[in-house]
C-alpha positions as CSV (number, residue, x, y, z in Angstrom):
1,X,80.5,164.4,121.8
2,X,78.0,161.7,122.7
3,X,76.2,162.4,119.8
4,X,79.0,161.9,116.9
5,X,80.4,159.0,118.5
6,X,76.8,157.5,118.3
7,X,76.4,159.2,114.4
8,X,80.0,157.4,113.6
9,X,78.9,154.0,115.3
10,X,75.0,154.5,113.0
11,X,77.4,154.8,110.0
12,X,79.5,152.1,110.8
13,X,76.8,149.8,111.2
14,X,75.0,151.5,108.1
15,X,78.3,150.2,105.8
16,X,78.9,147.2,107.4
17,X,75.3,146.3,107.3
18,X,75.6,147.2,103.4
19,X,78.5,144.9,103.2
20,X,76.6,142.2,104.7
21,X,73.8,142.4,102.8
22,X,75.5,143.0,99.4
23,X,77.8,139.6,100.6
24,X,74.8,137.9,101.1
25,X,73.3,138.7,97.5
26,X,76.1,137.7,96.0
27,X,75.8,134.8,98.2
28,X,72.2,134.3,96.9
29,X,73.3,134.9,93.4
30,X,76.3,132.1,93.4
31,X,73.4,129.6,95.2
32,X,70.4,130.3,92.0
33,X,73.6,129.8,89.2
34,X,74.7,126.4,91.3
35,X,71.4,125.9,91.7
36,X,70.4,126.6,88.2
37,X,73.3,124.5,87.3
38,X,72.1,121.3,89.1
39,X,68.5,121.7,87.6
40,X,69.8,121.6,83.9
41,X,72.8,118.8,84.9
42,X,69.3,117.0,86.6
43,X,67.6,116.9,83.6
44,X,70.1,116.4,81.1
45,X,70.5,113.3,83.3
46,X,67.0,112.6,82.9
47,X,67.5,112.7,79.3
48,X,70.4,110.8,78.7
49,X,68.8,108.1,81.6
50,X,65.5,108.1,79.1
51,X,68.1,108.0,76.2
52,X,70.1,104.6,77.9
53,X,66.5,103.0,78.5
54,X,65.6,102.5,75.5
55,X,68.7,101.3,74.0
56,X,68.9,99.1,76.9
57,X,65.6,97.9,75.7
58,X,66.8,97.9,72.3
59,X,69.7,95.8,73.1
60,X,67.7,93.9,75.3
61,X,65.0,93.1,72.4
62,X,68.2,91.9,70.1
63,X,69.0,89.5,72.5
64,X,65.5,88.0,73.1
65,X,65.3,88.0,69.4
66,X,68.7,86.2,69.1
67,X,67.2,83.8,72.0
68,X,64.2,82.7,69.7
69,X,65.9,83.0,66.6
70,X,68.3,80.1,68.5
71,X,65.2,78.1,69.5
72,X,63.5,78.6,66.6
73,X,66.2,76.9,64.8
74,X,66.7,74.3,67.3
75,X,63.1,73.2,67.1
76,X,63.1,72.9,63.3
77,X,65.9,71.2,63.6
């Protein structure tokens, strides 16, 4: 009797410890696709950061170019 009682309690363990482990790969799974997620949000962030910079610089170069034009015309005035 001793020995189905400890052949039910290996089986038990045996599916819960399959239960575990396929909880924990879905786990795993759920983490790479967040994870995956993050890394393409990161650099389209990157991207549209670059993307910002140089219009900032853009729009940053009109003013400066206003700014001269406006002292340009002031001195020839």
């Amino acid at each position: 009797m001793k020995s189905d009682r400890n052949t039910k309690i290996t089986q038990q363990f045996k599916v819960d410890s399959i239960k575990e482990l396929n909880s924990e790969s879905h786990s795993l799974k759920q983490f790479e696709l967040k994870l995956s997620e993050s890394e393409r949000k990161l650099v389209d962030s990157e991207e549209r950061l670059r993307i910002a910079e140089s219009s900032k610089g853009e729009e940053e170069r009109k003013w400066i170019q206003a700014e001269l034009g406006k002292r340009d015309a002031e001195d020839k005035a």
